[in-house]
C-alpha positions as a Markdown table, in Angstrom:
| # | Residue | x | y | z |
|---|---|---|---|---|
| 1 | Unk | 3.9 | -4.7 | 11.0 |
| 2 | Unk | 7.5 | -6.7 | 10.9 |
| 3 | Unk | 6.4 | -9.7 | 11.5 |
| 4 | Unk | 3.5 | -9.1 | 8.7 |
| 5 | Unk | 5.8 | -8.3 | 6.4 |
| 6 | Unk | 8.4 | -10.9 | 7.0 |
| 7 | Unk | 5.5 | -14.0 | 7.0 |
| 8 | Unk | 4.4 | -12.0 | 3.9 |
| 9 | Unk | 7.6 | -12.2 | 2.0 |
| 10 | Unk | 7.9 | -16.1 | 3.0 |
| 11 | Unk | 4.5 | -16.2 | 0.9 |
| 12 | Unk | 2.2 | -16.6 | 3.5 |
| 13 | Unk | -1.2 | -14.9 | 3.4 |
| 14 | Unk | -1.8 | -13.1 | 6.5 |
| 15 | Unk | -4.5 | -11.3 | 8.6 |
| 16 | Unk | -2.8 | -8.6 | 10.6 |
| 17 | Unk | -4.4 | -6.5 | 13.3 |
| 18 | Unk | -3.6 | -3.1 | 14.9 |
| 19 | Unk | -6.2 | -1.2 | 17.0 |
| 20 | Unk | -4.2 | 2.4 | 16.9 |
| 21 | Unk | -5.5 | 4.4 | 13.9 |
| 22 | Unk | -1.7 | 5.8 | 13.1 |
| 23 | Unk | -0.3 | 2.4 | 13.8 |
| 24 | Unk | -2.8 | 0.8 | 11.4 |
| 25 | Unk | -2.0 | 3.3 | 8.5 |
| 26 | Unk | 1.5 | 3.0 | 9.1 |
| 27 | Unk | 0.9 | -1.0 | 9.3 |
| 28 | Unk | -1.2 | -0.3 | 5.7 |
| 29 | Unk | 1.3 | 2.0 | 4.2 |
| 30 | Unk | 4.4 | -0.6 | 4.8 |
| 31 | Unk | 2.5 | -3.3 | 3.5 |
| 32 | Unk | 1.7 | -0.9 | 0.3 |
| 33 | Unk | 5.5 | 0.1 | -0.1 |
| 34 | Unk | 7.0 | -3.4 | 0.0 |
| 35 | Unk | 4.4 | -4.8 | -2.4 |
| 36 | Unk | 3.0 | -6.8 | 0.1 |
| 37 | Unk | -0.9 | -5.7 | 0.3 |
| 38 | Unk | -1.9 | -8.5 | -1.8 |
| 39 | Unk | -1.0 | -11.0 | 1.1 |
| 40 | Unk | -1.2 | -8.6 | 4.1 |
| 41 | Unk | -4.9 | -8.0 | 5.1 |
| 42 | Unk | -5.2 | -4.9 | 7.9 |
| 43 | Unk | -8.0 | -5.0 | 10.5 |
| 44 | Unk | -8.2 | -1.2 | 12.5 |
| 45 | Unk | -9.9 | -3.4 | 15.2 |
| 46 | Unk | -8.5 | -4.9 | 19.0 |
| 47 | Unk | -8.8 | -8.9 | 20.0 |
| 48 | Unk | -10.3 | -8.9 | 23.2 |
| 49 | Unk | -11.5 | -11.7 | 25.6 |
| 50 | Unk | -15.2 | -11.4 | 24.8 |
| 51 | Unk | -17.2 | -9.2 | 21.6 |
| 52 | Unk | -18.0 | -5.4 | 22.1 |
| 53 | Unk | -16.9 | -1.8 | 22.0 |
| 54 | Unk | -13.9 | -1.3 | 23.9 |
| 55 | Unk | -11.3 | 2.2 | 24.5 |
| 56 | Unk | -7.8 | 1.9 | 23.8 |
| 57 | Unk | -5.7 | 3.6 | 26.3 |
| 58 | Unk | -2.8 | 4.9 | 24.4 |
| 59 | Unk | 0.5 | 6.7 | 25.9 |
| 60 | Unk | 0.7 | 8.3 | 22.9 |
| 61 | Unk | -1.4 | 8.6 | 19.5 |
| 62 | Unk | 2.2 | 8.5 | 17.3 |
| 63 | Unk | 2.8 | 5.6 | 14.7 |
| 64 | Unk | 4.6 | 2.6 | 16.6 |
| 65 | Unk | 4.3 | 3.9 | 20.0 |
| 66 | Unk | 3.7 | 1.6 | 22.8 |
| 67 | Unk | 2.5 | 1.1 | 26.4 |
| 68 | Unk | -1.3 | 1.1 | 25.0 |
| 69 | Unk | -3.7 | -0.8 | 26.8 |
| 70 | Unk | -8.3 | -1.6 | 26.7 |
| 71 | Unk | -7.8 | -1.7 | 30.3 |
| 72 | Unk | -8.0 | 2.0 | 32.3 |
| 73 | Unk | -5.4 | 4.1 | 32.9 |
| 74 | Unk | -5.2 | 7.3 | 33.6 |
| 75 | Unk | -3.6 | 10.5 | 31.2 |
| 76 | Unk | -3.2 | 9.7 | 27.8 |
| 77 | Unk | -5.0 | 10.0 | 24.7 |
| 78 | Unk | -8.4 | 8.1 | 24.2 |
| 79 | Unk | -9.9 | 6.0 | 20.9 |
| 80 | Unk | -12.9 | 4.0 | 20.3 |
| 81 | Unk | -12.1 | 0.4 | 18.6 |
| 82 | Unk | -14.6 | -1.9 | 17.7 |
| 83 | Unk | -13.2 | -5.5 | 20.0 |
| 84 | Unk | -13.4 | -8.8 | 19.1 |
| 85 | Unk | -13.0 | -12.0 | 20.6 |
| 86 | Unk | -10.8 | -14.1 | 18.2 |
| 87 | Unk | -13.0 | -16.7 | 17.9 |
| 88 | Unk | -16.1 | -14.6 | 16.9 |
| 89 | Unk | -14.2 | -12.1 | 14.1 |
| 90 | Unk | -13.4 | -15.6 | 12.9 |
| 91 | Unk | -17.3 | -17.1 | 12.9 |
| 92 | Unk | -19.4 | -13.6 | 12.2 |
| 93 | Unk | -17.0 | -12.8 | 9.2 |
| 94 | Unk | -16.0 | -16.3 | 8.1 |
| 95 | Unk | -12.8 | -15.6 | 8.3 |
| 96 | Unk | -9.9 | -17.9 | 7.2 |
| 97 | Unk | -8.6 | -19.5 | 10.9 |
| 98 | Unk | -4.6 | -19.3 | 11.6 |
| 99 | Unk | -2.2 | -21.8 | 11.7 |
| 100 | Unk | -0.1 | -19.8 | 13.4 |
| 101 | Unk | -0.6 | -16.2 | 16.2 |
| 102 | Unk | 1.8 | -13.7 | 17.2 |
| 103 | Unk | 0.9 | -11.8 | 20.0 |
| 104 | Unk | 2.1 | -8.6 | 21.5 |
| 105 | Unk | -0.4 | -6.0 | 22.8 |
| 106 | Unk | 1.0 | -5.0 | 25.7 |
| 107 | Unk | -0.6 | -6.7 | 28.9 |
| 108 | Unk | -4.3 | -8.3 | 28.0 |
| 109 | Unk | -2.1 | -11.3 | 26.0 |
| 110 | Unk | -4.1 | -14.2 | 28.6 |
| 111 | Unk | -7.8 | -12.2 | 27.8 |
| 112 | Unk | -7.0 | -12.7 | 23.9 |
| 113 | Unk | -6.3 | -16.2 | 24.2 |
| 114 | Unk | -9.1 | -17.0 | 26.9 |
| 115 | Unk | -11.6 | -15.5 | 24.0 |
| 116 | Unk | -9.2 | -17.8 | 20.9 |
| 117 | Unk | -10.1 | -21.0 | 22.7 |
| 118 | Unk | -12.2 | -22.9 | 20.2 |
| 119 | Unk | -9.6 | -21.4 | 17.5 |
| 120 | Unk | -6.2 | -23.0 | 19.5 |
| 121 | Unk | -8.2 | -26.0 | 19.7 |
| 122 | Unk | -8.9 | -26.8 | 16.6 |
| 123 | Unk | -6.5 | -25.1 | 13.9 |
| 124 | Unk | -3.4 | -22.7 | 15.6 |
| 125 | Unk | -0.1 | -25.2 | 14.9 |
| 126 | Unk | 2.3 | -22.4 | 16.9 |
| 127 | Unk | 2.1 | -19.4 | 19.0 |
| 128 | Unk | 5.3 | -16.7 | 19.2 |
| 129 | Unk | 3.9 | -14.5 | 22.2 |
| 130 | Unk | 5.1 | -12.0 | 24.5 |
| 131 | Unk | 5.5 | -12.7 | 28.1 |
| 132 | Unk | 6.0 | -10.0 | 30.5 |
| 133 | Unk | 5.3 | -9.4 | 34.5 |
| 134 | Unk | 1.1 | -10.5 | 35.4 |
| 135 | Unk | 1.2 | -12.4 | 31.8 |
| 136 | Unk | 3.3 | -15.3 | 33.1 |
| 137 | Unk | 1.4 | -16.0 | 36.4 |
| 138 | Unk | 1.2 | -19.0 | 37.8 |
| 139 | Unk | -2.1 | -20.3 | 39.0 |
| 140 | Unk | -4.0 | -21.0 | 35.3 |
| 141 | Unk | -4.0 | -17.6 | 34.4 |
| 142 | Unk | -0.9 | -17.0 | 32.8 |
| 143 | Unk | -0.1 | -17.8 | 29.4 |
| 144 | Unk | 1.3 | -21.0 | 29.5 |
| 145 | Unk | -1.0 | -22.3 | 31.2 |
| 146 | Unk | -3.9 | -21.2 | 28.9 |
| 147 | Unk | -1.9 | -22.4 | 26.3 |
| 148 | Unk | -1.2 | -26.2 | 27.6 |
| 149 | Unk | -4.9 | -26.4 | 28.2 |
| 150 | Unk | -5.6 | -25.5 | 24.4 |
| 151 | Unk | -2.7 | -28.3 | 23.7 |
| 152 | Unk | 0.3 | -26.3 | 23.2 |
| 153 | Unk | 4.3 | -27.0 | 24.5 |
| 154 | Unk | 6.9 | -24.2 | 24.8 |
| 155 | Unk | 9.5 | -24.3 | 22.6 |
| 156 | Unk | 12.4 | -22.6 | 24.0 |
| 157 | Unk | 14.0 | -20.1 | 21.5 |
| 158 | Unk | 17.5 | -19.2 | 22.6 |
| 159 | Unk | 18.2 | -15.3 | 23.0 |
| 160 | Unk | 14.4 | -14.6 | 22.8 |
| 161 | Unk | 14.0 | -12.3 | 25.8 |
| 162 | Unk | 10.1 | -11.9 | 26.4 |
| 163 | Unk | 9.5 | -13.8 | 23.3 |
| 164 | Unk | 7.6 | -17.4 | 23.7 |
| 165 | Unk | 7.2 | -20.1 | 21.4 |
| 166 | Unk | 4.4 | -22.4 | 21.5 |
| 167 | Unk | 3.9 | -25.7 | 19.3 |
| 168 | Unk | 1.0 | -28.3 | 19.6 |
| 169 | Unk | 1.9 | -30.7 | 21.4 |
């Protein structure tokens, strides 16, 4: 929850999401600590390209551990998450739409996007994603290239690694 916590202090209201049940309490708990749970509101739920009941795959259960993934793998510790495609959480609950994403969840990045279409359309100003490996292929299924369709220009922030910025264009 850094980056929660640091659009939180900057007095932005903001909707954060973590799938892992010990990465969402420890996501709830830091919020809690730093006085930020009035501004940080904590979904125990995964983004996903299209509605339904998915398994996160998770190397390990622990707090702040990564390599999890919704798609198979084998070994590993199992849990149920209900999955939503961005642009449903935001109709079904009448959620608030972002001005701006940050993405990181470790491989299904393009899926998540593919299901925020209508949302990148029509209100996200800037997207900070991760791009790693299959998530930058060429071909109209990478990232940037779901994201120039939706309207959107990299940004190139110097240093950044694996870090992407996208603005509308």
């Amino acid at each position: 929850g850094l980056y929660s916590l640091l659009a939180a202090r900057r007095g932005l209201d903001v909707l954060a999401f973590e799938p892992s049940a010990a990465s969402f309490a420890a996501l709830a708990r830091n919020a809690e600590i730093n006085g930020l749970d009035d501004r940080i509101a904590a979904y125990c739920l995964a983004f996903v390209e299209k509605t339904g009941l998915v398994t996160l795959h998770m190397a390990s259960s622990a707090a702040g551990h990564s390599m999890h993934s919704i798609e198979a793998r084998a070994g590993g510790v199992r849990q149920a998450v209900p999955g939503f495609s961005v642009d449903d959480f935001i109709a079904r609950f009448n959620a608030s739409p972002p001005d701006a994403i940050k993405l990181d969840v470790d491989g299904i990045e393009p899926a998540i996007l593919r299901g925020a279409g209508r949302t990148l359309r029509e209100h996200v100003r800037e997207v900070l994603v991760e791009i790693d490996g299959a998530n930058a292929a060429a071909g109209g299924n990478g990232i940037p290239e779901i994201l120039a369709e939706c309207g959107f220009v990299e940004i190139p922030i110097p240093g950044a690694g694996r870090n992407r910025r996208f603005v509308r264009r």
